[in-house]
CHARMM internal coordinates of N, CA and C (Angstrom, degrees):
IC EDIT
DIST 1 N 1 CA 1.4554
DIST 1 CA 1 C 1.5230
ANGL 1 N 1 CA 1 C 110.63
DIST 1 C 2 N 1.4126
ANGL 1 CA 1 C 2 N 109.04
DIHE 1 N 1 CA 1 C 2 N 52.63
DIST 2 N 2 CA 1.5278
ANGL 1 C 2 N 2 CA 103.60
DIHE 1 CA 1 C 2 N 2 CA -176.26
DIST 2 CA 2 C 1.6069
ANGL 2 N 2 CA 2 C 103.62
DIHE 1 C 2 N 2 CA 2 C -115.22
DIST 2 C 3 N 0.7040
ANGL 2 CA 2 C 3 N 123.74
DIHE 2 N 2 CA 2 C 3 N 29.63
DIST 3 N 3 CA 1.5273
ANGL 2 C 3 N 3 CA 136.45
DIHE 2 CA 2 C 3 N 3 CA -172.13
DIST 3 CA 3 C 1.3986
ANGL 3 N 3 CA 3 C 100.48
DIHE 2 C 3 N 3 CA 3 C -90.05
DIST 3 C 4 N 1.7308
ANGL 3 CA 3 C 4 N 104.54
DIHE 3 N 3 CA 3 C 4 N 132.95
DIST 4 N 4 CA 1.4012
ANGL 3 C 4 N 4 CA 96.81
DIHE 3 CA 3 C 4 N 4 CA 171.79
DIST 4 CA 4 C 1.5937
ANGL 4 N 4 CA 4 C 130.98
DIHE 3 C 4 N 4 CA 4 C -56.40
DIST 4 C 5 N 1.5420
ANGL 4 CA 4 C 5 N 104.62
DIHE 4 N 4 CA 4 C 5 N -37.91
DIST 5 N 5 CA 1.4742
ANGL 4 C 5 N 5 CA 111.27
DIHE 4 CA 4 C 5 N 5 CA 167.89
DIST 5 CA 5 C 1.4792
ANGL 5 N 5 CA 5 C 129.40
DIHE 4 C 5 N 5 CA 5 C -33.01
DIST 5 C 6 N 1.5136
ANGL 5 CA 5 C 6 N 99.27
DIHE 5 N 5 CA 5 C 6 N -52.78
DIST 6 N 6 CA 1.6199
ANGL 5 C 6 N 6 CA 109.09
DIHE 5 CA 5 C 6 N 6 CA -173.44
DIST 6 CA 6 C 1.3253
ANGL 6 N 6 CA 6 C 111.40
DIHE 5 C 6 N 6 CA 6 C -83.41
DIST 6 C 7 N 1.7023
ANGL 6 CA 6 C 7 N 113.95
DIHE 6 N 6 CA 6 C 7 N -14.94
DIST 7 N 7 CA 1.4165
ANGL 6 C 7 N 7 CA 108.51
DIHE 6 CA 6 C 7 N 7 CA 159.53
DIST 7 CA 7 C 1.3228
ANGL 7 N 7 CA 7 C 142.43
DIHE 6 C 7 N 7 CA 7 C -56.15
DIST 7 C 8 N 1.9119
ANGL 7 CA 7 C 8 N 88.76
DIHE 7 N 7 CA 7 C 8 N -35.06
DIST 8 N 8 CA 1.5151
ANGL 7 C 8 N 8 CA 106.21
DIHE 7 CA 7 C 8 N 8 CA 171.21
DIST 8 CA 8 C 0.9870
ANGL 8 N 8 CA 8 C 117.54
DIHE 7 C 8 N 8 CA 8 C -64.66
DIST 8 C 9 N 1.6058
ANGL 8 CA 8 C 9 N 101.90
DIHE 8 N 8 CA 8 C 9 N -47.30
DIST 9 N 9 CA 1.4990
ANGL 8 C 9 N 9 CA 100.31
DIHE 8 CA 8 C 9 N 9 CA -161.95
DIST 9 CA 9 C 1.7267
ANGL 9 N 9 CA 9 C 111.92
DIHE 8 C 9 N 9 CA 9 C -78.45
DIST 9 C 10 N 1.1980
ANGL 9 CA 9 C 10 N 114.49
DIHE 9 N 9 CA 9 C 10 N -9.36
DIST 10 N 10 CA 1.8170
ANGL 9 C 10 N 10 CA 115.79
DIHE 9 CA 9 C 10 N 10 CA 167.04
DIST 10 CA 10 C 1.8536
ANGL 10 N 10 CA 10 C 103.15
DIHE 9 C 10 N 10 CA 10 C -83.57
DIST 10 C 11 N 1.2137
ANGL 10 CA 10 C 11 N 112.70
DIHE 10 N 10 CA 10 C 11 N -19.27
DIST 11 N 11 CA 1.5154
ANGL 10 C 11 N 11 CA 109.67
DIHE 10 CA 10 C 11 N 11 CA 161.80
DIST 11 CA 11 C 1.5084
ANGL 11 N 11 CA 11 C 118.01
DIHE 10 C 11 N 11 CA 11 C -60.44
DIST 11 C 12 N 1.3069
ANGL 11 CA 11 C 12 N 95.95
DIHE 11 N 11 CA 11 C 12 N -57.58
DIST 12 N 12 CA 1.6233
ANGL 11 C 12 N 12 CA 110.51
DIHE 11 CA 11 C 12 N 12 CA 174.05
DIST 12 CA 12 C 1.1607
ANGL 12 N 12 CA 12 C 131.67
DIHE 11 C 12 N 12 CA 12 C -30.18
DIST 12 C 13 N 1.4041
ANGL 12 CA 12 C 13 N 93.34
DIHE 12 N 12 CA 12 C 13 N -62.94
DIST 13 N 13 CA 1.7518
ANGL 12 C 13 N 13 CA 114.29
DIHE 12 CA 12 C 13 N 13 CA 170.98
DIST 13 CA 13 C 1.3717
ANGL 13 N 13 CA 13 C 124.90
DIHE 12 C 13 N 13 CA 13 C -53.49
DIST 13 C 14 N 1.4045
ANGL 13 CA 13 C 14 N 107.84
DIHE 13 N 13 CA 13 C 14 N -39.12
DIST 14 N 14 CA 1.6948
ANGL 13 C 14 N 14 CA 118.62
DIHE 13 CA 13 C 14 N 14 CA 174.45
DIST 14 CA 14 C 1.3219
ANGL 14 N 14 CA 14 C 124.57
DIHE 13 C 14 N 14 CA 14 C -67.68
DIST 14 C 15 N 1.9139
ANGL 14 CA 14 C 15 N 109.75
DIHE 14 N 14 CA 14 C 15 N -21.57
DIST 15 N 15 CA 0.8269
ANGL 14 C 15 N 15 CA 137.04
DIHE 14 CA 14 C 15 N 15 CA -132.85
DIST 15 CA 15 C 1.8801
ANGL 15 N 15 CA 15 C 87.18
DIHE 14 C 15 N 15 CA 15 C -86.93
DIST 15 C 16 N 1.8496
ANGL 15 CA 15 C 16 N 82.80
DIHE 15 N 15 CA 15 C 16 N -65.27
DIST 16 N 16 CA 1.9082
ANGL 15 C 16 N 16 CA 121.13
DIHE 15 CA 15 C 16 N 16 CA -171.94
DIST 16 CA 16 C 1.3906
ANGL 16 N 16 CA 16 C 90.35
DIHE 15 C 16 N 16 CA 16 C -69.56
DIST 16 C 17 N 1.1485
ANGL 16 CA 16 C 17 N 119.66
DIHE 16 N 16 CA 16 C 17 N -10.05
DIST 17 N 17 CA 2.1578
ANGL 16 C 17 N 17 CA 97.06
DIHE 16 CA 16 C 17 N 17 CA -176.66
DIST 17 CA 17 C 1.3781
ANGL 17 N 17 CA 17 C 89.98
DIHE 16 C 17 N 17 CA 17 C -108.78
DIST 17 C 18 N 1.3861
ANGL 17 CA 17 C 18 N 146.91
DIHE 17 N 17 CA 17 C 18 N -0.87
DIST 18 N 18 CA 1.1638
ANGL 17 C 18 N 18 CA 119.12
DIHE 17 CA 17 C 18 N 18 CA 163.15
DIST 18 CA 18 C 1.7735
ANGL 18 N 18 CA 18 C 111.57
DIHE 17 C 18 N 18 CA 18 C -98.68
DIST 18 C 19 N 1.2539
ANGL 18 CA 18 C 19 N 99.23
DIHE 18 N 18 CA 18 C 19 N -18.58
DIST 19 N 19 CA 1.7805
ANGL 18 C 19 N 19 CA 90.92
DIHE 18 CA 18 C 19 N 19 CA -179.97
DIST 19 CA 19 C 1.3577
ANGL 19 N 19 CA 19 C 105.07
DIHE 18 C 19 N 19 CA 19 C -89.13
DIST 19 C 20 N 2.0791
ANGL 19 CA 19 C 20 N 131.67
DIHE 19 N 19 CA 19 C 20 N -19.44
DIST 20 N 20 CA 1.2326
ANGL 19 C 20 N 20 CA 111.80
DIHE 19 CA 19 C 20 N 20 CA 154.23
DIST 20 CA 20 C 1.4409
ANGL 20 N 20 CA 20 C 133.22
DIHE 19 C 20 N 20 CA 20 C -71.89
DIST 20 C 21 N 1.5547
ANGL 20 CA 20 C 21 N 133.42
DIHE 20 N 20 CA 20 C 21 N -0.57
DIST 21 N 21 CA 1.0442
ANGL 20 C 21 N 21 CA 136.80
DIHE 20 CA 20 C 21 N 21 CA 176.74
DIST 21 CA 21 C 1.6387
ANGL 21 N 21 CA 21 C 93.97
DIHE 20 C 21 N 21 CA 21 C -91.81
DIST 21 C 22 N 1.1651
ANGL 21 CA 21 C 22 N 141.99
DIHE 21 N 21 CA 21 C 22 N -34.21
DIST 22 N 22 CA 1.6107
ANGL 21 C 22 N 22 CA 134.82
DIHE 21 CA 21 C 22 N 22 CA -154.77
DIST 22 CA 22 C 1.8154
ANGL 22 N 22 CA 22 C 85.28
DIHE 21 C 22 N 22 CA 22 C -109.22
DIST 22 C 23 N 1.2301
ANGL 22 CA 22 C 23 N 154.28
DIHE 22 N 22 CA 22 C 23 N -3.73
DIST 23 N 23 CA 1.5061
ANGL 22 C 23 N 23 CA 147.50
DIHE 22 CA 22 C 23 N 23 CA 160.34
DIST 23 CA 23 C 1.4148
ANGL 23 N 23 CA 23 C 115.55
DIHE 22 C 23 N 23 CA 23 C -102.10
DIST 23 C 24 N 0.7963
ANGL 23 CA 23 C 24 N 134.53
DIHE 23 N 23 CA 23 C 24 N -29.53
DIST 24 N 24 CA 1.9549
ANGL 23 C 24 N 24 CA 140.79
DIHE 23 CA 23 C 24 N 24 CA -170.33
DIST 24 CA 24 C 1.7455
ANGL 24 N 24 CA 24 C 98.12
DIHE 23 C 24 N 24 CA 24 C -114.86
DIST 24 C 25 N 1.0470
ANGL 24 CA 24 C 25 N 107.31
DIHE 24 N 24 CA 24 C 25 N 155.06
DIST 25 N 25 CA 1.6327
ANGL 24 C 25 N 25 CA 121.17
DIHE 24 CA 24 C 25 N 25 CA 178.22
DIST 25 CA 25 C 1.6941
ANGL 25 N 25 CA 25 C 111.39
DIHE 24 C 25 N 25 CA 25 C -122.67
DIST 25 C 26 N 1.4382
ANGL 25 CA 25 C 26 N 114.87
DIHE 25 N 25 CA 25 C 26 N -31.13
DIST 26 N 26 CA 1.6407
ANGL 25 C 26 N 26 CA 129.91
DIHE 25 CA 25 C 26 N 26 CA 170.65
DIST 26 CA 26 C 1.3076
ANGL 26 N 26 CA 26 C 107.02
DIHE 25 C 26 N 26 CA 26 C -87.50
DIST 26 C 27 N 1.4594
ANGL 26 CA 26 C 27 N 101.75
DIHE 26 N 26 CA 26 C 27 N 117.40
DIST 27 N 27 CA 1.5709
ANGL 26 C 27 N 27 CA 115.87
DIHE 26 CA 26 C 27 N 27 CA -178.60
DIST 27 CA 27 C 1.6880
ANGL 27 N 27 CA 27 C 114.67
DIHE 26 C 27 N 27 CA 27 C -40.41
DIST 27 C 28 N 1.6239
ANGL 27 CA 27 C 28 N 95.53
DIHE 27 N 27 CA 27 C 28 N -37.92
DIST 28 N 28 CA 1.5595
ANGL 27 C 28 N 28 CA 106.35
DIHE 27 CA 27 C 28 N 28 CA -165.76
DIST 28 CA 28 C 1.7137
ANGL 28 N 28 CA 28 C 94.60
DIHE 27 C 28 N 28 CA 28 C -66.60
DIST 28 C 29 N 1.0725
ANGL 28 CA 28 C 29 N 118.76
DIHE 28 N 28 CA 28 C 29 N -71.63
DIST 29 N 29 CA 1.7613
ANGL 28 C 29 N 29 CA 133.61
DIHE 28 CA 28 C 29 N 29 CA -179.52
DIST 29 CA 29 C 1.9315
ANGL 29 N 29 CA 29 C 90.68
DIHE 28 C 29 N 29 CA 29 C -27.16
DIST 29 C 30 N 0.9902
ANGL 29 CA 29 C 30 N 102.69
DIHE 29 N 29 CA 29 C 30 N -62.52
DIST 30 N 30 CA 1.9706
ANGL 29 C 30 N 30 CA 104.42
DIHE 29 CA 29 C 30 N 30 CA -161.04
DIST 30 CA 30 C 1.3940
ANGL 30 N 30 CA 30 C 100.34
DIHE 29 C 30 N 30 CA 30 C -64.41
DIST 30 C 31 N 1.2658
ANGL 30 CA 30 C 31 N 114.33
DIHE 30 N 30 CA 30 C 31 N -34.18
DIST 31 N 31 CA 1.8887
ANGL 30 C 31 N 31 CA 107.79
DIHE 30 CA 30 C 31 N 31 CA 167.83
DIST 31 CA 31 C 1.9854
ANGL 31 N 31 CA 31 C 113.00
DIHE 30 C 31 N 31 CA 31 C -59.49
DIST 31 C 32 N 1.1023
ANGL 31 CA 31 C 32 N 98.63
DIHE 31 N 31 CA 31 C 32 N -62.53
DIST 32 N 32 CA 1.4505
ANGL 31 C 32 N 32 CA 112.77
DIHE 31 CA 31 C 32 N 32 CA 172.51
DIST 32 CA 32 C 1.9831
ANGL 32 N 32 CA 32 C 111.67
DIHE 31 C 32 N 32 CA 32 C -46.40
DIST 32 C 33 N 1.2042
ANGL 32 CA 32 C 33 N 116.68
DIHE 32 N 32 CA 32 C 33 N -44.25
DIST 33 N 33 CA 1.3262
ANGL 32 C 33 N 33 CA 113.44
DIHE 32 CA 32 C 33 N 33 CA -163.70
DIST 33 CA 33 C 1.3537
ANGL 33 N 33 CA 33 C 94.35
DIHE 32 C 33 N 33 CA 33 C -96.69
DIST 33 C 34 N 1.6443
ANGL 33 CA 33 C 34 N 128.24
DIHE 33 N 33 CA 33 C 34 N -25.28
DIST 34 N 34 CA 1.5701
ANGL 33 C 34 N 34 CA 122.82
DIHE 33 CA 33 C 34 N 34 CA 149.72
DIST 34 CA 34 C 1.4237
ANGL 34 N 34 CA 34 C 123.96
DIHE 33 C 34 N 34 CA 34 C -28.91
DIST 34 C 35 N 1.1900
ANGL 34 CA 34 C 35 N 113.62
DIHE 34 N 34 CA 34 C 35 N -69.68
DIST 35 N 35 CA 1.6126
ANGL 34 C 35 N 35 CA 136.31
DIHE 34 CA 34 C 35 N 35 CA -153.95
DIST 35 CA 35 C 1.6050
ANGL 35 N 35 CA 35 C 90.61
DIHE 34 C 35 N 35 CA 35 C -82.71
DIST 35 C 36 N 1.3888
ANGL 35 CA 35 C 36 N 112.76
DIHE 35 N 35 CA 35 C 36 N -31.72
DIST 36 N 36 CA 1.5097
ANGL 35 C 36 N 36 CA 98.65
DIHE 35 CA 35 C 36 N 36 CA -175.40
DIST 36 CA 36 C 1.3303
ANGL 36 N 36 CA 36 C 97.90
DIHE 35 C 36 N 36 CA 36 C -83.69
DIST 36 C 37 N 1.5428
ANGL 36 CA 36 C 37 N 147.84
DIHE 36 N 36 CA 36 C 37 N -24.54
DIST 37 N 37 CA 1.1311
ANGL 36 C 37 N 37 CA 136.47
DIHE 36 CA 36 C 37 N 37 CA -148.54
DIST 37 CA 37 C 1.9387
ANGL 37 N 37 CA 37 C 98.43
DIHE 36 C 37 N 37 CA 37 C -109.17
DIST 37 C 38 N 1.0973
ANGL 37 CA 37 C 38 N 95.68
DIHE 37 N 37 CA 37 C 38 N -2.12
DIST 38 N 38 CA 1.5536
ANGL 37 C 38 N 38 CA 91.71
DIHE 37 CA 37 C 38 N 38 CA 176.15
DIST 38 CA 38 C 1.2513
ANGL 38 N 38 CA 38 C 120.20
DIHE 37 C 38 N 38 CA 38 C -122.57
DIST 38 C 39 N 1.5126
ANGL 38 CA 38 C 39 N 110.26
DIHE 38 N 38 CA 38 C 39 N 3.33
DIST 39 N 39 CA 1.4734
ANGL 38 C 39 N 39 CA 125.29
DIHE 38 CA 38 C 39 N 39 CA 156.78
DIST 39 CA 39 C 1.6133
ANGL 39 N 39 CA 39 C 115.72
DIHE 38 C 39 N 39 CA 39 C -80.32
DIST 39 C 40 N 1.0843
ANGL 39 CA 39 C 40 N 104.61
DIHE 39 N 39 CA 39 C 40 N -39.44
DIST 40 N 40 CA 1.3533
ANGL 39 C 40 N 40 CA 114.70
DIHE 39 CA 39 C 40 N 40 CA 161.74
DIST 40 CA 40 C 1.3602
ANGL 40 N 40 CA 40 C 111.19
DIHE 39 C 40 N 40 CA 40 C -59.75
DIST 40 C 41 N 1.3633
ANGL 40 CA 40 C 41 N 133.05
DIHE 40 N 40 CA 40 C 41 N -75.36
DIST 41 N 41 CA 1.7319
ANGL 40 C 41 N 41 CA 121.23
DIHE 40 CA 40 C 41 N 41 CA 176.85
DIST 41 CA 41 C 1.1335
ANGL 41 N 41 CA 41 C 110.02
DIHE 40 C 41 N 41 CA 41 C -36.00
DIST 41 C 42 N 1.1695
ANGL 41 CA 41 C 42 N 121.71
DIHE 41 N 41 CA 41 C 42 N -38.99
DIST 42 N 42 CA 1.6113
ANGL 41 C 42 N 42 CA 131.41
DIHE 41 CA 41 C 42 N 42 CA -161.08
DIST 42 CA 42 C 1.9331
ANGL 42 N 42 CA 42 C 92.92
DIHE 41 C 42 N 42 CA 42 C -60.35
DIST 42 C 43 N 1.5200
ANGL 42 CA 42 C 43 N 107.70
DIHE 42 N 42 CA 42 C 43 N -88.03
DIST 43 N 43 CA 1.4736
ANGL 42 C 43 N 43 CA 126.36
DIHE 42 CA 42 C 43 N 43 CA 163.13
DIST 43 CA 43 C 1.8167
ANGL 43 N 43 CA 43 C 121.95
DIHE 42 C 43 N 43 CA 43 C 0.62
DIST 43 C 44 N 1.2965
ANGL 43 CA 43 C 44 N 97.96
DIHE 43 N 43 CA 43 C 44 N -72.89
DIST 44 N 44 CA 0.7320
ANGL 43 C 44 N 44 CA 113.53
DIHE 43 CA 43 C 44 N 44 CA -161.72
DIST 44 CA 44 C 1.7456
ANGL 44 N 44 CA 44 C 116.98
DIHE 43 C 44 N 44 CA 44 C -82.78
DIST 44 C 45 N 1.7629
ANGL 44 CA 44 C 45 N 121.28
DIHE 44 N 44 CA 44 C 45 N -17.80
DIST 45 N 45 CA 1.2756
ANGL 44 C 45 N 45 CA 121.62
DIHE 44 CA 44 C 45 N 45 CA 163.33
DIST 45 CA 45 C 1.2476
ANGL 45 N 45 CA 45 C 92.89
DIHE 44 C 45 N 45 CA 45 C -72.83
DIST 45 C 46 N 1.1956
ANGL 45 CA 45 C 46 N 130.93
DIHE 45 N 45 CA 45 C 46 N -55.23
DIST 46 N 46 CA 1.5622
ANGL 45 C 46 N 46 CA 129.86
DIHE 45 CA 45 C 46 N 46 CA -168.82
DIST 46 CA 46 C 2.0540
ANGL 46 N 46 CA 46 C 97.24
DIHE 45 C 46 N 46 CA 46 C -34.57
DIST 46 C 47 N 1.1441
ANGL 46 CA 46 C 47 N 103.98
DIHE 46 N 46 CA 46 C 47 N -77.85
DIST 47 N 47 CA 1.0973
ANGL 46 C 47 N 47 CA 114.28
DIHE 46 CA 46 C 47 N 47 CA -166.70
DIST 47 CA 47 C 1.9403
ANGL 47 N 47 CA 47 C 120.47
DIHE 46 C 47 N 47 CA 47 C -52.33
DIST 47 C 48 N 1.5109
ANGL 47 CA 47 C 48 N 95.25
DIHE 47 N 47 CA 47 C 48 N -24.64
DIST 48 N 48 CA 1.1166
ANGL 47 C 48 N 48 CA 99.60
DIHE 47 CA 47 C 48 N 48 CA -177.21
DIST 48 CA 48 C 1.9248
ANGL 48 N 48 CA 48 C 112.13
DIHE 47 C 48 N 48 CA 48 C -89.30
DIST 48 C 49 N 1.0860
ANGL 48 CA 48 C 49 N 83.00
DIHE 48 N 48 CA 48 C 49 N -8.25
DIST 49 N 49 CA 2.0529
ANGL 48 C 49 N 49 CA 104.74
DIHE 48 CA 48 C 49 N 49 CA -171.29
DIST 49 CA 49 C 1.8693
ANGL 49 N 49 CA 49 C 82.32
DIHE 48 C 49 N 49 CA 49 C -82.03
DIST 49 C 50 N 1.1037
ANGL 49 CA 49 C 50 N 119.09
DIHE 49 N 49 CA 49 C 50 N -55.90
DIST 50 N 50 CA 2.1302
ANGL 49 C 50 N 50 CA 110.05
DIHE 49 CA 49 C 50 N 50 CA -165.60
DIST 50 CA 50 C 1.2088
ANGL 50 N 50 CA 50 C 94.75
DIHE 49 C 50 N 50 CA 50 C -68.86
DIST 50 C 51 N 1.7351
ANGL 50 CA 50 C 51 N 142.84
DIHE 50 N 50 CA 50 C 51 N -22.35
DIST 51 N 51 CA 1.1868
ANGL 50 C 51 N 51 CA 104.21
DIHE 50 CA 50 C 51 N 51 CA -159.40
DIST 51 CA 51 C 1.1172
ANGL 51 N 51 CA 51 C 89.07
DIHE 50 C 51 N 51 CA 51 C -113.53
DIST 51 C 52 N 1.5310
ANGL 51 CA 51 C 52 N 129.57
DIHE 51 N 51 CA 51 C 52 N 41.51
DIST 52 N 52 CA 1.4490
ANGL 51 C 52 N 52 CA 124.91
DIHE 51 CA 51 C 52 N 52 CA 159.43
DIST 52 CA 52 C 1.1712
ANGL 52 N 52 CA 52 C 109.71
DIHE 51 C 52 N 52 CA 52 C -133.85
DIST 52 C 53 N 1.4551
ANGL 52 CA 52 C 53 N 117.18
DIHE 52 N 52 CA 52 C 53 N 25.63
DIST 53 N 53 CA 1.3907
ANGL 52 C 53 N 53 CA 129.55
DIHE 52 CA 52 C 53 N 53 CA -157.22
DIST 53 CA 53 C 2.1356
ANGL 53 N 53 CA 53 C 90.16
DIHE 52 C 53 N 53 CA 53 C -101.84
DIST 53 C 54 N 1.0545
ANGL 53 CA 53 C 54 N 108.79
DIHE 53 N 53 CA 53 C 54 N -47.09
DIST 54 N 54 CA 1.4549
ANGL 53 C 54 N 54 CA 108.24
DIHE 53 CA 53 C 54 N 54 CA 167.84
DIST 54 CA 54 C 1.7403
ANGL 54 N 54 CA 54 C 129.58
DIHE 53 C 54 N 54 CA 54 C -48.53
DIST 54 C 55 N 1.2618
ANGL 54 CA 54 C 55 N 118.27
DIHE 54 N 54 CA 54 C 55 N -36.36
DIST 55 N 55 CA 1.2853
ANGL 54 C 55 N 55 CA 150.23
DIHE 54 CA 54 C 55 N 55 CA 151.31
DIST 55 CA 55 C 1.4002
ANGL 55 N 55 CA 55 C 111.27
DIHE 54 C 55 N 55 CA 55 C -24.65
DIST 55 C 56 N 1.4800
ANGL 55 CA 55 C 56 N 107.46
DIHE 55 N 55 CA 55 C 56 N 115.43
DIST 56 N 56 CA 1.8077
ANGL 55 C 56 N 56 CA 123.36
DIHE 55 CA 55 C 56 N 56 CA -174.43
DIST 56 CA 56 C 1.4847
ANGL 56 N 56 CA 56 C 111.22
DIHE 55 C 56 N 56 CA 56 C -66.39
DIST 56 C 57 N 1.4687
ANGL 56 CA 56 C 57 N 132.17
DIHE 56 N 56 CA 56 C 57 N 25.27
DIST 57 N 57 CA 1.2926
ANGL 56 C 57 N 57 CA 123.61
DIHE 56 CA 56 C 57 N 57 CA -165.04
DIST 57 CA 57 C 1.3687
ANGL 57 N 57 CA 57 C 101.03
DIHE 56 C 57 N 57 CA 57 C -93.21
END
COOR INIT
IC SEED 1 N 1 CA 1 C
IC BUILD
């Protein structure tokens, strides 16, 4: 598990379980706004990683 990916994505997770425990008050809602909020981090480095993948750095 040394892959940058799974780094992110264990970033991610830490990321969405602390901003769904400090935004939602119903366990059920903070699961739901979890999984949605770290699918989104997830998504969106992905997406933001190809379109900088062309990029002379």
């Amino acid at each position: 598990m040394t892959s940058h990916f799974w780094i992110m994505a264990l970033f991610g997770g830490f990321v969405s379980l602390v901003f769904a425990l400090l935004a939602r008050d119903d366990p059920r809602e903070q699961l739901r706004f979890g999984a949605l909020l770290w699918a989104a981090f997830t998504a969106s480095a992905v997406v933001i990683g190809w379109l900088m993948y062309p990029l002379p750095f």
